[in-house]
C-alpha positions in Angstrom: -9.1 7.5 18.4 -8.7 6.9 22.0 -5.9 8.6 23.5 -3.8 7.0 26.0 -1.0 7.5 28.8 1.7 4.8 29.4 3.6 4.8 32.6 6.4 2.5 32.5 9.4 1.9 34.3 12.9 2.7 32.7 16.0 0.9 32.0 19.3 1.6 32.6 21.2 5.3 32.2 21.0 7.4 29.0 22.9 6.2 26.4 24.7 8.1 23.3 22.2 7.8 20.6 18.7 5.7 21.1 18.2 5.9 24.8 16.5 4.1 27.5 13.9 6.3 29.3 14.1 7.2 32.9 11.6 6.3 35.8 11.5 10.4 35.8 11.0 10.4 32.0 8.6 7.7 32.1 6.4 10.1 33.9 6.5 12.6 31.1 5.9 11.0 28.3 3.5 11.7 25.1 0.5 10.3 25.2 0.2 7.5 22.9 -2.7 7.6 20.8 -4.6 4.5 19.6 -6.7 3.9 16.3 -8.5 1.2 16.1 -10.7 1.9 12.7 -9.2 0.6 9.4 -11.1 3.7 7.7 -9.0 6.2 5.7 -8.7 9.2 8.6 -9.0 13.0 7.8 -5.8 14.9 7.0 -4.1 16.2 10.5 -4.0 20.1 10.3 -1.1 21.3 12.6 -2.1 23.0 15.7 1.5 23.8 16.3 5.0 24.3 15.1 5.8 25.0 11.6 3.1 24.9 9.0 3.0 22.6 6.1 0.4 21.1 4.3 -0.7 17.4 5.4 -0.7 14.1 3.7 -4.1 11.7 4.3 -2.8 8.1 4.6 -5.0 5.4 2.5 -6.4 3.3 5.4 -4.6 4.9 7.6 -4.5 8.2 10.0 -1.2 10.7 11.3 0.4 10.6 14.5 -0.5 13.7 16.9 2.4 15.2 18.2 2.9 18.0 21.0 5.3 20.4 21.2 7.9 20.6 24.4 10.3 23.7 24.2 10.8 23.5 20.7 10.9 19.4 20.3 8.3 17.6 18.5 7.3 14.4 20.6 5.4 11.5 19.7 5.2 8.2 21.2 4.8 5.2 19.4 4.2 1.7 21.0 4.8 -1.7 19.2 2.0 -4.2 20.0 0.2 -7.0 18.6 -2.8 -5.8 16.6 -5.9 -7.1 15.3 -6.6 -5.7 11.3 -9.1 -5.7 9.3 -7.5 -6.5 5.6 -10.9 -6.0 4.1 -14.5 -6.9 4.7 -14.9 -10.6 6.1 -11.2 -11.0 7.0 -9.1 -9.9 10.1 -5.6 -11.4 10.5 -3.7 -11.0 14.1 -0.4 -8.7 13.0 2.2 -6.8 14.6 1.6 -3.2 14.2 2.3 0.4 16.2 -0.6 2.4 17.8 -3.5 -0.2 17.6 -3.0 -0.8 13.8 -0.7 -2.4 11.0 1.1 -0.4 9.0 1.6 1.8 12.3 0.5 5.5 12.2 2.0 8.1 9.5 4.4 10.3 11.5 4.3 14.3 9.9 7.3 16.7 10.7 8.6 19.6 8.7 12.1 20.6 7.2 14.7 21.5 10.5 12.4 20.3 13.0 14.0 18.3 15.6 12.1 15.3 16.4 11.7 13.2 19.5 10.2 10.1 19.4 9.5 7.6 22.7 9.1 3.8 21.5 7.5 1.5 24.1 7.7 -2.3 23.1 4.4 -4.1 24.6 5.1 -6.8 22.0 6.8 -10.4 23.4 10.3 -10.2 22.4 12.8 -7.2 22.0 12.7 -4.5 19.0 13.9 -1.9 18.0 13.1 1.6 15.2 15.1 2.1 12.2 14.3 5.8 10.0 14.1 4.3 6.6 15.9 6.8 4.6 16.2 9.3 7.0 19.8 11.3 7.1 20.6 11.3 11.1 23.3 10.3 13.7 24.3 6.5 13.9 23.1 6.1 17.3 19.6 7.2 16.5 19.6 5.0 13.6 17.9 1.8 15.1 20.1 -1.2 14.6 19.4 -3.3 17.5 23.1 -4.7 18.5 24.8 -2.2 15.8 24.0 1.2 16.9 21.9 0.3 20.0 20.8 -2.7 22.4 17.8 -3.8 22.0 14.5 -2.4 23.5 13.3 -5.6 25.7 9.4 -6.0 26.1 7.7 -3.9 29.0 10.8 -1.0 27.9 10.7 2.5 26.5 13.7 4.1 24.5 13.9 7.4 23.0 15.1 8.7 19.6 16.1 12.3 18.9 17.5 13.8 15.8 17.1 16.8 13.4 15.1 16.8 10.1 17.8 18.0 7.9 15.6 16.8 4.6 12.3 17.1 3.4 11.0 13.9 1.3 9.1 10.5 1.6 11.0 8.3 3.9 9.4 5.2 6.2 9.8 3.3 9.4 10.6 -0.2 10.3 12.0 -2.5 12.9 16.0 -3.6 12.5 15.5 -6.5 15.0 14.5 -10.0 14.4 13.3 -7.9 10.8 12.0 -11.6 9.1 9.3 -11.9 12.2 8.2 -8.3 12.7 8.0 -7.2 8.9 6.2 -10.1 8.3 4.1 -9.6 10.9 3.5 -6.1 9.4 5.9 -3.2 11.9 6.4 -0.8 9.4 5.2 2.5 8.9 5.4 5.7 6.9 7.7 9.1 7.6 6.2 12.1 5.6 9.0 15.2 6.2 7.6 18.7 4.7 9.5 21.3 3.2 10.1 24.2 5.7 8.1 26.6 3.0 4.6 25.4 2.5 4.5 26.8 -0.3 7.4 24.3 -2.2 6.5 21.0 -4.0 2.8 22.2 -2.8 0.1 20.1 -4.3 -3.9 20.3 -4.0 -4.0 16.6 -2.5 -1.4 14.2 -1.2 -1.8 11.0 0.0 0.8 8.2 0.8 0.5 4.2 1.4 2.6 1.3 2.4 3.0 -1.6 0.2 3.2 -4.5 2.3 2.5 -8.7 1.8 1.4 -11.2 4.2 0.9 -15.4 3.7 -2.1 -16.3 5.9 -3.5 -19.5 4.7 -7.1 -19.7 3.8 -9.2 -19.9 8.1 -6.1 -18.8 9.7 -5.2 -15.4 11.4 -1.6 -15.4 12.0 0.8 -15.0 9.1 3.5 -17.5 7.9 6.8 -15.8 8.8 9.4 -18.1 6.9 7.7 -17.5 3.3 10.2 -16.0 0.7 8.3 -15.2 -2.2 4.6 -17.1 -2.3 2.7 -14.7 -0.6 -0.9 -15.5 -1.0 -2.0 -11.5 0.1 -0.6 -8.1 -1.5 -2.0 -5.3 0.3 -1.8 -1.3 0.4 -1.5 -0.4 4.2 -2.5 -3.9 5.6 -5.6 -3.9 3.2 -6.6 -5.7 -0.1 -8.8 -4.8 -2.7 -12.2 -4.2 -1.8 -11.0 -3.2 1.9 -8.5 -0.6 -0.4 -10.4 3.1 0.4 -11.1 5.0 -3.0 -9.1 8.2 -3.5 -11.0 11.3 -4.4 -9.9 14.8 -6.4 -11.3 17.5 -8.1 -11.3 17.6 -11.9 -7.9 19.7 -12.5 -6.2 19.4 -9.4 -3.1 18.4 -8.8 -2.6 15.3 -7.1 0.4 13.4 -5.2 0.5 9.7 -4.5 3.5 8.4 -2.4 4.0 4.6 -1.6 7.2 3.1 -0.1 7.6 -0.6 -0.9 8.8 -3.0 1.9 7.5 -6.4 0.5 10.1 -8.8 -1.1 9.4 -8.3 -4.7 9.4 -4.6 -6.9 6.0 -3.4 -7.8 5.0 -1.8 -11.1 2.3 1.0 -10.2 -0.1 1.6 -12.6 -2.5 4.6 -13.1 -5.2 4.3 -15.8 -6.3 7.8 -17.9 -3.0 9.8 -16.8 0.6 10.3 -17.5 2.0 11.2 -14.6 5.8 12.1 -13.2 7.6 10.6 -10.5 8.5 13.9 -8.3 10.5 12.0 -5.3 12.5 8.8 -4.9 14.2 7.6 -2.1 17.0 10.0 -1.9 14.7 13.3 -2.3 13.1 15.3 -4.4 13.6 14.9 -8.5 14.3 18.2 -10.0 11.6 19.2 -12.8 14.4 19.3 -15.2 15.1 15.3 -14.7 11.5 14.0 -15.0 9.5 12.5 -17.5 6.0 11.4 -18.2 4.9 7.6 -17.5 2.0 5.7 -16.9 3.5 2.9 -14.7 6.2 3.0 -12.2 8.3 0.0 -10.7 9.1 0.5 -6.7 12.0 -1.9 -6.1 12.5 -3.8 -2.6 12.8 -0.6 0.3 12.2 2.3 -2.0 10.1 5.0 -1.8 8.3 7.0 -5.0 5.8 10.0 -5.0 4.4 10.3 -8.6 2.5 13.6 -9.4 -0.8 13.9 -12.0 -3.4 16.9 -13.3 -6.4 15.1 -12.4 -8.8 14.1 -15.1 -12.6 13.3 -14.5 -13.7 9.8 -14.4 -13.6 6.4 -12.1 -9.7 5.5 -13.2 -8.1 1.8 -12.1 -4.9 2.4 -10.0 -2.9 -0.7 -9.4 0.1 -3.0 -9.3 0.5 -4.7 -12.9 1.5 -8.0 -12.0 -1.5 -10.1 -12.3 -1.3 -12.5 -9.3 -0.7 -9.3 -7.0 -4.6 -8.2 -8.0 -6.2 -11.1 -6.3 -6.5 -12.6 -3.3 -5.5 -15.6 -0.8 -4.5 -17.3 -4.0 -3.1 -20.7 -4.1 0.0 -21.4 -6.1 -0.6 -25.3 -7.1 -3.4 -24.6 -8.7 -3.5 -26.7 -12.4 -4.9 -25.5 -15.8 -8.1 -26.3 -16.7 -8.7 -24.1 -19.3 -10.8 -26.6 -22.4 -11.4 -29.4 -20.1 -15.0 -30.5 -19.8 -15.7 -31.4 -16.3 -19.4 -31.9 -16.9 -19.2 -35.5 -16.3 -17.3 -35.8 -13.5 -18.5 -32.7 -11.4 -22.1 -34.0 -11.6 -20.9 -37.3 -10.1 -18.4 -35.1 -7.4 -21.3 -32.8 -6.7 -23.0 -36.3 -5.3 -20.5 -36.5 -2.6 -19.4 -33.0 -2.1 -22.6 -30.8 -2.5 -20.3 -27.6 -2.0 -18.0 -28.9 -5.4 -17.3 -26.1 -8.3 -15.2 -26.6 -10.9 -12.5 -24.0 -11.4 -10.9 -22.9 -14.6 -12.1 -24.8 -17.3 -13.2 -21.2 -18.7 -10.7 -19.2 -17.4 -11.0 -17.6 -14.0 -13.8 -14.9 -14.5 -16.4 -17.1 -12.9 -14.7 -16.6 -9.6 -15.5 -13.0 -9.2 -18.9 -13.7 -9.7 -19.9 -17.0 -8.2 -20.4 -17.4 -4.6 -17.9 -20.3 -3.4 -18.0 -22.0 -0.2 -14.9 -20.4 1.7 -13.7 -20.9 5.1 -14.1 -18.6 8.0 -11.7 -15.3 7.5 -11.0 -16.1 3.8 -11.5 -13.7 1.0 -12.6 -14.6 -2.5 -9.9 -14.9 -4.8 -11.3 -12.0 -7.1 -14.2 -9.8 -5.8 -15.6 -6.0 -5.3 -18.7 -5.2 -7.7 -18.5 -2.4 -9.8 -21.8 -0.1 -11.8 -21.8 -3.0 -14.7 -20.8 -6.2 -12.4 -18.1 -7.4 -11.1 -15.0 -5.7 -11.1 -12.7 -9.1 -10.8 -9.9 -7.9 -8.7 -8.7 -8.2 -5.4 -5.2 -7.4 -3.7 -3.6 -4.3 -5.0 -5.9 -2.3 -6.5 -8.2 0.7 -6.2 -10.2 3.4 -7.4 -9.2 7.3 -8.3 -12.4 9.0 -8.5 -11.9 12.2 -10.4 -15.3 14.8 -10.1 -15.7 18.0 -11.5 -17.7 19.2 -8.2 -16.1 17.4 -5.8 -15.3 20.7 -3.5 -11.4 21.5 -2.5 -10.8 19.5 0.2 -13.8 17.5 0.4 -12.6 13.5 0.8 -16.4 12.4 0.6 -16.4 9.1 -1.9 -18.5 9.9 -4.9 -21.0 7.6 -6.8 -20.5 5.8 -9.8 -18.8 8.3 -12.5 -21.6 9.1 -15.5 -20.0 8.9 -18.7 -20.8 11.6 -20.7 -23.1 10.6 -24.1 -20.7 9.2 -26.6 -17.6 8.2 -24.4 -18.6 4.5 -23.2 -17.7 1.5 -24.8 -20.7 -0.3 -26.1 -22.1 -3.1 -28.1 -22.2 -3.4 -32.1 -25.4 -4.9 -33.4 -25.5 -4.2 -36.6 -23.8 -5.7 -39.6 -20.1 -6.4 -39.3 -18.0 -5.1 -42.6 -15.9 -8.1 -44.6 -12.8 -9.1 -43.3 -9.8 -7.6 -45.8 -9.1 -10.0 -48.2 -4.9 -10.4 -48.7 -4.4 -10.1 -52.5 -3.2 -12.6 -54.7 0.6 -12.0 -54.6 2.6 -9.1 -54.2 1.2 -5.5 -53.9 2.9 -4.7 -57.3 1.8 -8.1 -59.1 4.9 -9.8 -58.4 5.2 -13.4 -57.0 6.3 -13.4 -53.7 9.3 -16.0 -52.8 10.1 -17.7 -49.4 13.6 -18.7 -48.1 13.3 -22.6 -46.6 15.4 -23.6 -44.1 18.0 -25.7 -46.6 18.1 -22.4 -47.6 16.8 -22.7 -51.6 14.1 -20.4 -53.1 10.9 -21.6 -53.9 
């Protein structure tokens, strides 16, 4: 993380609410740090103001902050960024900080906030607090609550944390371009005591969706719903980082959705409770245990679990949202034998597979011919083969030794003797036989449509 110091020319006077920054201000501002590594960052321990206990971001790292008589200031700057999605694939977005989803921002319970927003990107922006209670000027509605920031500008925001919870952060100006671009970004508020909704690990993630076609960079803005790319923080499955905790621990996930679709988040081996929602905490008296949890269009959920040891599946349970740079015209196959003809294809097109005339499980093992900066449709290898997924999934890797705030990535889990699934080679039992008749000797009767017994 390189830090950096902008020095840029105001606009204008202060305004009520979001203001522009002055050639005087400009010369104070925040540095604005930059990440440029797609690589889940350590948790940021606070070196000042109030204490809480810090989130890791999946893929992602926290915004540093300083502290200026009581004010906690960061700077964040909109830019065109280059992201790595996963292994093999980068895609030209529009992020904060270096990086798509921008940087996590961290503040506590009654700390007031101030936040400089520079706009390096071509056209004008602007910040809105995604669930955040504060004044409607500071509430980032470019034309609504504030004029736009133009390109080569810096505004301000300043409010008061008067909430702790899950919240995020996203531009309210030409919103179809820039979200689709990827400018959003999480807002983690702490309680004010440390000590309240405390858990041994939290980590948080965006859930964001992008249409690149297959050898192109640059996303399609106008797509509605046929996304060909569901990602966590900018990333698809196997680019998703693994999440780590110690046997027994308890552990807090938080997501925020800002795709165009819900999401139904599912956690293998657990039962878990969803602790937050958009509007705050959920009292302990209101939850209940679930396995999967659907995150509509701009909500926010932190679901809570005793961690249990083993390698456990955590994804989004539509299908088509667990692969990747999928096409959507695709025909069924599935009995056809293409023997014949692919022979006579493979003549002209050495390069020719056939797809689907078995299902879809060759693809995540096969290596296809693929453009430059496309991903496999289903990929990532697991300890017994291919794991078949791509998109929105990833790994929770429970460990009974993995040490109390240790984030290392374990190995492969080692099922203990008697717990794994294996195969039968001995002699399979008869099938049940249905008796003759009814269970009490009776001749059973059936009702025909005209309705007569026969």
């Amino acid at each position: 993380m390189n830090p950096r110091r902008t020095f840029l020319r105001g606009a204008g006077a202060a305004m009520l609410g979001a203001a522009a920054v002055s050639r005087a201000g400009a010369a104070s501002l925040p540095e604005a740090p930059v990440q440029a590594s797609p690589a889940t960052q350590p948790p940021l321990v606070p070196s000042a103001g109030r204490p809480y206990n810090p989130v890791v971001t999946v893929n992602g790292w926290t915004l540093p902050w300083r502290m200026n008589a009581g004010v906690k200031e960061f700077h964040l700057v909109a830019e065109p960024v280059v992201r790595e999605m996963a292994p093999g694939m980068k895609a030209n977005l529009w992020g904060y900080n270096g990086q798509s989803p921008g940087p996590t921002i961290e503040a506590v319970e009654g700390d007031r906030v101030r936040i400089f927003v520079t706009n390096k990107l071509p056209e004008h922006t602007t910040i809105h607090w995604h669930g955040i209670l504060l004044p409607s000027g500071m509430d980032g509605v470019g034309g609504l609550t504030q004029p736009q920031i133009p390109p080569g500008k810096t505004y301000v925001y300043e409010f008061e944390l008067t909430k702790s919870g899950t919240f995020m952060y996203h531009p309210h100006a030409d919103e179809m371009v820039q979200m689709a671009m990827g400018m959003m970004g999480m807002f983690i508020v702490h309680p004010k005591d440390p000590r309240k909704y405390r858990v041994d690990r939290d980590y948080v993630f965006i859930i964001n969706a992008y249409d690149i076609d297959p050898g192109s960079y640059t996303p399609r803005i106008n797509t509605m719903l046929d996304f060909n790319l569901w990602s966590w923080n900018s990333r698809v499955f196997p680019g998703i980082d693994h999440m780590v905790a110690r046997t027994g621990e308890r552990v807090r996930i938080r997501f925020g959705n800002l795709t165009m679709t819900s999401h139904p988040i599912h956690l293998h081996g657990h039962e878990f409770e969803v602790t937050g929602t958009d509007g705050g905490w959920v009292p302990k008296s209101a939850r209940w245990p679930e396995v999967t949890t659907d995150v509509a269009v701009g909500q926010m959920r932190a679901i809570e679990f005793d961690a249990i040891a083993g390698d456990w599946a955590f994804h989004c349970h539509k299908s088509h949202h667990t692969m990747n740079a999928m096409g959507h015209d695709v025909p069924t196959l599935i009995g056809v034998d293409h023997r014949g003809v692919a022979e006579r294809i493979s003549r002209l097109i050495p390069d020719y597979m056939v797809m689907g005339e078995r299902g879809m499980a060759d693809m995540g093992e096969m290596e296809m011919p693929l453009p430059d900066n496309t991903l496999p449709m289903m990929t990532g290898a697991g300890p017994f083969g291919a794991l078949e997924m791509g998109g929105m999934f990833t790994v929770v890797k429970i460990r009974d030794d993995q040490k109390p705030g240790d984030y290392t990535v374990p190995g492969w889990y080692t099922h203990p003797k008697g717990t794994q699934a294996f195969e039968w080679t001995g002699d399979l039992p008869p099938p049940p036989q249905a008796a003759a008749g009814a269970p009490d000797g009776r001749t059973l009767k059936v009702r025909k449509p005209d309705g007569h017994h026969h």
